[in-house]
matplotlib code that plots the C-alpha trace (Angstrom):
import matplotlib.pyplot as plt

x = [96.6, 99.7, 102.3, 101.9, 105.3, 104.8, 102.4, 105.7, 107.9, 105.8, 104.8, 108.2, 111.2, 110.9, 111.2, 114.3, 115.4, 115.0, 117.1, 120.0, 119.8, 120.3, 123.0, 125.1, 124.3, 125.5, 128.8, 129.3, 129.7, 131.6, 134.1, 134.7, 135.3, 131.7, 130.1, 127.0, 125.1, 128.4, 126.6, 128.2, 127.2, 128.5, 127.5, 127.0, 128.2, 126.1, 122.9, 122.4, 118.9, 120.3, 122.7, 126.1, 127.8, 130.0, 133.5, 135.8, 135.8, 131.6, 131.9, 132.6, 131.8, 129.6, 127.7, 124.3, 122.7, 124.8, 123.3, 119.6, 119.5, 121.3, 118.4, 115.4, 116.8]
y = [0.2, 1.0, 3.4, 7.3, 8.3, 11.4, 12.7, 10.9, 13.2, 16.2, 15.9, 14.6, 14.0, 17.1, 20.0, 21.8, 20.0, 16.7, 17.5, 18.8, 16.2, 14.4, 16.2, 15.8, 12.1, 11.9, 14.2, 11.6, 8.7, 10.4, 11.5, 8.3, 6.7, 4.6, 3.9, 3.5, -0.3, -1.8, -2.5, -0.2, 3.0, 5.3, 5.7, 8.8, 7.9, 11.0, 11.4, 14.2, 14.2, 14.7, 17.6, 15.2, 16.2, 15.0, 15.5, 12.5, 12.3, 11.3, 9.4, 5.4, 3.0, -0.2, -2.5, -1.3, -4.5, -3.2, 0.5, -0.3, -2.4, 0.8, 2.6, 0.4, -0.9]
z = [-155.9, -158.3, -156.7, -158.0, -158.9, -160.3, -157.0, -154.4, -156.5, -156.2, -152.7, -151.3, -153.8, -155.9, -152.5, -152.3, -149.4, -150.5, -153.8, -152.0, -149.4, -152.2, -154.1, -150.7, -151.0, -154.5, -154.1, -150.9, -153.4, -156.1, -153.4, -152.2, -156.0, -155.8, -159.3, -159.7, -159.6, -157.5, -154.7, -152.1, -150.6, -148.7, -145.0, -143.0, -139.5, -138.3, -140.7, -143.2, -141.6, -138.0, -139.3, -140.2, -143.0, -146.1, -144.1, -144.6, -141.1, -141.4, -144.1, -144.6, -147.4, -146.8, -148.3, -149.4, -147.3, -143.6, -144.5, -145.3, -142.4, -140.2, -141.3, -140.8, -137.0]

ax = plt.figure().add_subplot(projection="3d")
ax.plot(x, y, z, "-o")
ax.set_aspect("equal")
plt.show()
C-alpha cells in the first residue's frame, strides 16, 4: 500500500507543534552555517522533544549517519 503523504502531513506534519519544532530545527542549521544536501546536521545534545533548546551550548554538528543512528538506538 503506497504511502499517503498528504493524510501524514495533515494528521502529523502540518500541527502547530510539529511546524515549529521544525522551524527550531531549521534556524539550528542556518545558525551553525549548514547548507542544505551536505550531509551534516546539526545535533541537539538535549532533544527539542525532551525540552533542549537551540543555545550554542546544546547544539553540535554531525554527520547525518552518527545522528539517525542517536535517534533510532
Amino acid at each position: 500500500m503506497p504511502r499517503d503523504y498528504k493524510k501524514e502531513y495533515r494528521d502529523f506534519h502540518g500541527k502547530p507543534e510539529q511546524i515549529k519544532k521544525r522551524a527550531q530545527r531549521n534556524k539550528a542549521r542556518k545558525d551553525k552555517g549548514l547548507k542544505n544536501g551536505d550531509g551534516k546536521e546539526v545535533d541537539h545534545k538535549k532533544p527539542l522533544s525532551k525540552g533542549g533548546g537551540n543555545s550554542k551550548s546544546n547544539l553540535r554538528v554531525t554527520t547525518r549517519h552518527a545522528n539517525r543512528k542517536k535517534a533510532g538506538g
